[in-house]
KOLVEX-148043 format. One record per residue (C-alpha): y, x, z; residue in three letters. Coordinates in nm, 3 decimals, padded with zeros to 5 digits. Last residue first. Layout:
residues N
Y, X, Z, ALA
...
end
This chain:
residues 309
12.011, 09.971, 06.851, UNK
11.972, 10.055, 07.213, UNK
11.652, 09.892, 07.299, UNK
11.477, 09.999, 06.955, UNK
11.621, 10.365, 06.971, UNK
11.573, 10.415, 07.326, UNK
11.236, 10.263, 07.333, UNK
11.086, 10.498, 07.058, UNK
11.255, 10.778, 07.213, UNK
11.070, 10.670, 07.539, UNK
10.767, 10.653, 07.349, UNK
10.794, 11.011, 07.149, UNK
10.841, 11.141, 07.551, UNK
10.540, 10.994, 07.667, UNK
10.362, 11.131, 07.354, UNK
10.481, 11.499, 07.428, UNK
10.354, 11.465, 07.808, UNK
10.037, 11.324, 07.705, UNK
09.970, 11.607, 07.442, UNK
10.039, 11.822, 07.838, UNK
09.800, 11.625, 08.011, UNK
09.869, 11.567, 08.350, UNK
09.760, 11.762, 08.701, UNK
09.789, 11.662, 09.032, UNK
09.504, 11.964, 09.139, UNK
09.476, 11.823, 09.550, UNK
09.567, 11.467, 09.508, UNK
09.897, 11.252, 09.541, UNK
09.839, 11.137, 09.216, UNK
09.528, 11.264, 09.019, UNK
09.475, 10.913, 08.803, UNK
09.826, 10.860, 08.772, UNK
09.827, 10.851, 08.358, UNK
10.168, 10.939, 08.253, UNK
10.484, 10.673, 08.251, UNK
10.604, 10.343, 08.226, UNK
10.809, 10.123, 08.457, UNK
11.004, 09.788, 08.395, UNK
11.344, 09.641, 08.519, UNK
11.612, 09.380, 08.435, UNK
11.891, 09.403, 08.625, UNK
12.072, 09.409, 08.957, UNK
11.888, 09.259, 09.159, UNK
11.521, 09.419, 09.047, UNK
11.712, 09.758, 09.024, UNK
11.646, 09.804, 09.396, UNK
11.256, 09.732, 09.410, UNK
11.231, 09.991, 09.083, UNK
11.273, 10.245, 09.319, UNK
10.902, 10.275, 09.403, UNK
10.633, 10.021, 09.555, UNK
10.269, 10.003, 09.582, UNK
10.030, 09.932, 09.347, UNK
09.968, 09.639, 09.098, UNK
10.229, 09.381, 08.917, UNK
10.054, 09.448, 08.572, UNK
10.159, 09.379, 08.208, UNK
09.858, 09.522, 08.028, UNK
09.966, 09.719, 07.752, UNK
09.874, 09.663, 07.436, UNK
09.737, 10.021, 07.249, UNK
09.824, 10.145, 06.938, UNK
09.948, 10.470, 07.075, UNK
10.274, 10.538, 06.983, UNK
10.385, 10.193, 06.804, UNK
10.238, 09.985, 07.052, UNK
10.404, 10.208, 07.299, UNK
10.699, 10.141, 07.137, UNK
10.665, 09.789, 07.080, UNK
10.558, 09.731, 07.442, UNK
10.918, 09.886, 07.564, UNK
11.126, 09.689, 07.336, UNK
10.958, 09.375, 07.486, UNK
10.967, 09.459, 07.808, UNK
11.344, 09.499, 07.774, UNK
11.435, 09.207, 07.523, UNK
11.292, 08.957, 07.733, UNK
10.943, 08.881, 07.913, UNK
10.985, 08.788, 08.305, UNK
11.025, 09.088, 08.543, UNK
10.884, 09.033, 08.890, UNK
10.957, 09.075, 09.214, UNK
10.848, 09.116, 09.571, UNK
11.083, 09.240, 09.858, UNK
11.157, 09.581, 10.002, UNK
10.971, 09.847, 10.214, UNK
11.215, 10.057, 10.405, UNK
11.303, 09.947, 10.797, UNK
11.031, 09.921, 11.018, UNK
10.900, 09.574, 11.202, UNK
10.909, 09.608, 11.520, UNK
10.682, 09.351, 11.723, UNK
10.666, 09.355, 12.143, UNK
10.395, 09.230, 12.342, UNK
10.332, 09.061, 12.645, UNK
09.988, 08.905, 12.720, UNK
09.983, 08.557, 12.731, UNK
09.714, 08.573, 12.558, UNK
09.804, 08.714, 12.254, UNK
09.648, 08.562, 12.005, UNK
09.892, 08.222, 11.913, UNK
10.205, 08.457, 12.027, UNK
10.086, 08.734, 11.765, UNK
09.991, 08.480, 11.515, UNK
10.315, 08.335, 11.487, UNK
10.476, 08.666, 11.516, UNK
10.335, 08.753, 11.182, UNK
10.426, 08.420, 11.044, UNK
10.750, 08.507, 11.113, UNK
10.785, 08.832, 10.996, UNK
10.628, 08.740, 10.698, UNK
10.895, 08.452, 10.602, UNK
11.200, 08.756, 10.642, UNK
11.025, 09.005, 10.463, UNK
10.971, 08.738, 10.197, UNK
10.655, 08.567, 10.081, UNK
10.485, 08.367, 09.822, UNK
10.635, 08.642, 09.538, UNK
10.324, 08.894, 09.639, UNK
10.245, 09.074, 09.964, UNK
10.132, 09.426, 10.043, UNK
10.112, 09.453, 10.415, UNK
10.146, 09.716, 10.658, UNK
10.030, 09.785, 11.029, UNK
10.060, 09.976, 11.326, UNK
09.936, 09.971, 11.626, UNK
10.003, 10.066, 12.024, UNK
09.814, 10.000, 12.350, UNK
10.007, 10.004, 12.724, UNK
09.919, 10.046, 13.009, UNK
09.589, 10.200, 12.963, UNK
09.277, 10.105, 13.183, UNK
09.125, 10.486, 13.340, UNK
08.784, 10.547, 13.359, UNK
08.710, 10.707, 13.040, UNK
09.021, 10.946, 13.012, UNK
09.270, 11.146, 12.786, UNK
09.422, 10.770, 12.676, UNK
09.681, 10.802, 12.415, UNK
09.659, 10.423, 12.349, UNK
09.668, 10.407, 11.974, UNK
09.548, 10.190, 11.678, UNK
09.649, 10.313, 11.353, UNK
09.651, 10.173, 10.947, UNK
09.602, 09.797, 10.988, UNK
09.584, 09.682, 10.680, UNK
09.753, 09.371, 10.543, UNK
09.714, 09.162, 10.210, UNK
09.877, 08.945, 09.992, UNK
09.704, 08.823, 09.743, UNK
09.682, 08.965, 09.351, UNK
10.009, 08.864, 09.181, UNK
10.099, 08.705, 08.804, UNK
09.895, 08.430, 08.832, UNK
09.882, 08.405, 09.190, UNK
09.762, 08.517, 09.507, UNK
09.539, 08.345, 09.713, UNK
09.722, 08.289, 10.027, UNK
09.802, 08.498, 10.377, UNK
09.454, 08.445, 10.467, UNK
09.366, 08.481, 10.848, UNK
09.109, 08.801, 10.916, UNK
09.350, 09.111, 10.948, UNK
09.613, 08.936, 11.150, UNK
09.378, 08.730, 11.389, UNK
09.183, 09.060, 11.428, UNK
09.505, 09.226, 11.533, UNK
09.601, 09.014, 11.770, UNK
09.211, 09.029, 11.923, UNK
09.215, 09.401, 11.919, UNK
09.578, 09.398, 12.071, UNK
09.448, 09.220, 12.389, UNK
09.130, 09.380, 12.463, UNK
09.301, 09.733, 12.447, UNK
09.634, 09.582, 12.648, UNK
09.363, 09.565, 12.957, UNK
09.513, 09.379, 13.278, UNK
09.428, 09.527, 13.539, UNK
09.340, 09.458, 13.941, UNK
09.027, 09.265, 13.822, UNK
08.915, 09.521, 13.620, UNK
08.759, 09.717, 13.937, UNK
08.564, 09.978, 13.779, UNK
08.751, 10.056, 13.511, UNK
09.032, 10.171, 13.738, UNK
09.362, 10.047, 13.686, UNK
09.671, 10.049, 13.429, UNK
09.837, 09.697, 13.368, UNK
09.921, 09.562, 12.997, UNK
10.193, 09.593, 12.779, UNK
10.093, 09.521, 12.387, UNK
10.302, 09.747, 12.084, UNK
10.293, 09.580, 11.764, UNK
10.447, 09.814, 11.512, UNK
10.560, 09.710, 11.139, UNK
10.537, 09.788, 10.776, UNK
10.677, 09.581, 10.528, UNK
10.606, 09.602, 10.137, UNK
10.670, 09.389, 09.820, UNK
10.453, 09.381, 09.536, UNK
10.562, 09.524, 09.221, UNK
10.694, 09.353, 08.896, UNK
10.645, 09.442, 08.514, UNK
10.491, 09.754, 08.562, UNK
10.321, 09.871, 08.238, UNK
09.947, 09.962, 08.164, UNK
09.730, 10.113, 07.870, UNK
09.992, 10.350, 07.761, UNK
09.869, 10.664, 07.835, UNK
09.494, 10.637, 07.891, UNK
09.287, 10.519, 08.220, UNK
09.563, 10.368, 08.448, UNK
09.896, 10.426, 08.337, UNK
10.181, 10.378, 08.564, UNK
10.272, 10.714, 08.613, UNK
10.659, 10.602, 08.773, UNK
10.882, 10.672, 08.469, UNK
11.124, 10.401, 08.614, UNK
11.358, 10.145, 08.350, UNK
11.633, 10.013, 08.389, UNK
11.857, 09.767, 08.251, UNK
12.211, 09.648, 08.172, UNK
12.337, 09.869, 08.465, UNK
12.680, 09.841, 08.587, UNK
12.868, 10.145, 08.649, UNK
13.178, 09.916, 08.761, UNK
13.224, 10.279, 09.011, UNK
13.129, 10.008, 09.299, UNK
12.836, 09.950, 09.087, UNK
12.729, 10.315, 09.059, UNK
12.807, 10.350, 09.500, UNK
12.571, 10.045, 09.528, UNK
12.305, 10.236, 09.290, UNK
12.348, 10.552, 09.463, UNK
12.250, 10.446, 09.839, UNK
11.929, 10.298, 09.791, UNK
11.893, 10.535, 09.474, UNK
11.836, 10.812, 09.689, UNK
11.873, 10.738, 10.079, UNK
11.703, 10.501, 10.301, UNK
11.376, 10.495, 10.110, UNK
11.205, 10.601, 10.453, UNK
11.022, 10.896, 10.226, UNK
10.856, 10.923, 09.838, UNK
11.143, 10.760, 09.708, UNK
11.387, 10.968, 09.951, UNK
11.524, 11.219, 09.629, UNK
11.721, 11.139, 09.288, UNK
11.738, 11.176, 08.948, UNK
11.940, 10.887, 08.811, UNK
11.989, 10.932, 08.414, UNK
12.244, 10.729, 08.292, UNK
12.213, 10.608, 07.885, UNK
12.546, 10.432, 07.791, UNK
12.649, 10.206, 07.506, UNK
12.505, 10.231, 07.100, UNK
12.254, 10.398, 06.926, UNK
12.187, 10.694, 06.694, UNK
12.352, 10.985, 06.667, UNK
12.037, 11.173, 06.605, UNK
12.154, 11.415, 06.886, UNK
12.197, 11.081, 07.135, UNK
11.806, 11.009, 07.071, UNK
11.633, 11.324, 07.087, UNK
11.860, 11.433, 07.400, UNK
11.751, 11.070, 07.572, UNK
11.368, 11.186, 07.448, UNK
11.415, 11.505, 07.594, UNK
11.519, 11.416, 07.933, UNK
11.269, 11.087, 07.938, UNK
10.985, 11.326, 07.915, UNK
11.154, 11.588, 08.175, UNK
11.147, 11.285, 08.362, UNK
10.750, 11.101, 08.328, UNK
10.676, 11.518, 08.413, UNK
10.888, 11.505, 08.762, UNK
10.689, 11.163, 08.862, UNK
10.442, 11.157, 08.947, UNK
10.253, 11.357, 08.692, UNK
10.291, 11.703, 08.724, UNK
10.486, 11.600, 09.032, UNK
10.254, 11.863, 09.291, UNK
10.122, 12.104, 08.984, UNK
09.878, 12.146, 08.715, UNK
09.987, 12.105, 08.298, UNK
09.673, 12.049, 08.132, UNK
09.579, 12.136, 07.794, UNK
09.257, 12.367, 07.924, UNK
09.515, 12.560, 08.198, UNK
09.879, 12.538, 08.201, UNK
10.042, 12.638, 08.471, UNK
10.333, 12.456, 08.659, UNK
10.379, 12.692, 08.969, UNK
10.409, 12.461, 09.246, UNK
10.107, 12.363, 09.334, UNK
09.997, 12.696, 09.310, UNK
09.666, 12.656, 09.048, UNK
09.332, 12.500, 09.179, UNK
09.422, 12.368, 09.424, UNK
09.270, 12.451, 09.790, UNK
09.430, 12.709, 09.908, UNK
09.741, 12.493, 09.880, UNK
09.649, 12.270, 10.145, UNK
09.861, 11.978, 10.120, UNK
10.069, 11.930, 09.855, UNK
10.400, 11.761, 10.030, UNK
10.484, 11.429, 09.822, UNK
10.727, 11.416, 09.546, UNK
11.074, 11.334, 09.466, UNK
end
């Protein structure tokens, strides 16, 4: 699935219409992700109508990626395995290329949690602060002490973790008035050091250490998922050789970006993505080249028939 376009007076072309203009096919998925699946849709026809191959190819074309992540393959893989559908391997068209198709692969991803930090103060004038206690003053310094202490330094395979706040709220219509309350939220990217579970408390470490004594509440928000990271094997390496064999390039095995639905493979099997180039993802004009589109799908064909043979 895809995110909403925006303003639509402002593209280009509909974002929804799929035209064509100077080689380039415009529109909200052109390249993340609906083009990186009608690639893999032909190449999977390709590959069966040469009769080549052996076992199963399952195509799982799903929504929620883009949303909570509660749905979509969160839900479909379990009911596939419950079915003895078991997966030997997967792999995601997410547009992983960076500059020129080809030139990057997703070997791993970062994990993800997002959270809220909500700080209970007591309202009063501004003029007598005395009789308040400020949750403004409080949550700036929690979240300073989250923002500015080191999570670690990353790894070979991982950047470091890191956290951004992304919202600080107090819905205050007035100057003179100390809030009750103050409200953030936060997210952090972190690599194979941590676990949902080990952030969450160090995170409330460094709430109680910062806080004050002021009282607070944490919630961290369901979605995300954990680090992980594929090591070399038969997958990766039929999937290198291909695009080796495409385009002549070596792909850098990266671990960058943010998540996708490759998180709930990572148990189950061995998992990489490839796809287009994601320079215009998520932007007004998404847009992907349409030679690209016919060499993504000659790689996946390539992959099929080397992985499967």
């Amino acid at each position: 699935d895809v995110v909403p376009p925006g303003d639509a007076a402002g593209w280009t072309h509909p974002p929804f219409s799929a035209e064509i203009a100077d080689g380039m096919l415009y529109g909200r998925g052109a390249a993340d992700m609906k083009g990186g699946i009608a690639a893999f849709v032909a190449a999977a026809i390709q590959h069966r109508a040469a009769g080549k191959g052996r076992g199963t190819i399952s195509l799982l074309i799903t929504a929620d990626e883009e949303g909570p992540s509660i749905n979509g393959v969160a839900k479909l893989l379990p009911f596939a395995l419950a079915k003895a559908a078991h997966p030997d391997a997967a792999i995601v068209g997410e547009p992983t290329s960076r500059a020129k198709l080809g030139d990057m692969v997703k070997v791993g991803r970062r994990g993800s949690l997002s959270a809220t930090l909500k700080v209970f103060g007591k309202q009063g004038h501004v003029a007598y602060p005395e009789r308040a206690s400020n949750p403004v003053t409080a949550i700036l310094g929690m979240l300073t002490r989250l923002k500015t202490t080191p999570l670690d330094e990353g790894n070979a395979s991982f950047p470091a973790s890191n956290l951004e706040v992304t919202s600080i709220d107090v819905g205050n219509p007035t100057t003179n008035v100390i809030p009750a309350e103050a409200t953030a939220r936060f997210n952090i990217r972190f690599n194979n050091h941590w676990t949902r579970a080990s952030l969450r408390d160090w995170i409330a470490a460094q709430l109680a250490a910062s806080a004050g004594g002021m009282r607070h509440e944490l919630v961290v928000l369901p979605g995300g998922g954990e680090s992980f990271l594929t090591p070399a094997g038969p997958l990766v390496e039929a999937l290198v050789a291909a695009i080796k064999a495409e385009t002549g390039l070596d792909p850098e095995r990266s671990t960058s970006g943010g998540t996708s639905d490759a998180r709930f493979f990572k148990d189950v099997c061995p998992v990489v993505e490839f796809g287009a180039v994601g320079e215009t993802i998520h932007q007004v004009d998404e847009r992907t080249s349409v030679a690209d589109l016919y060499r993504l799908s000659s790689i996946y064909r390539r992959f099929l028939d080397r992985f499967l043979a």
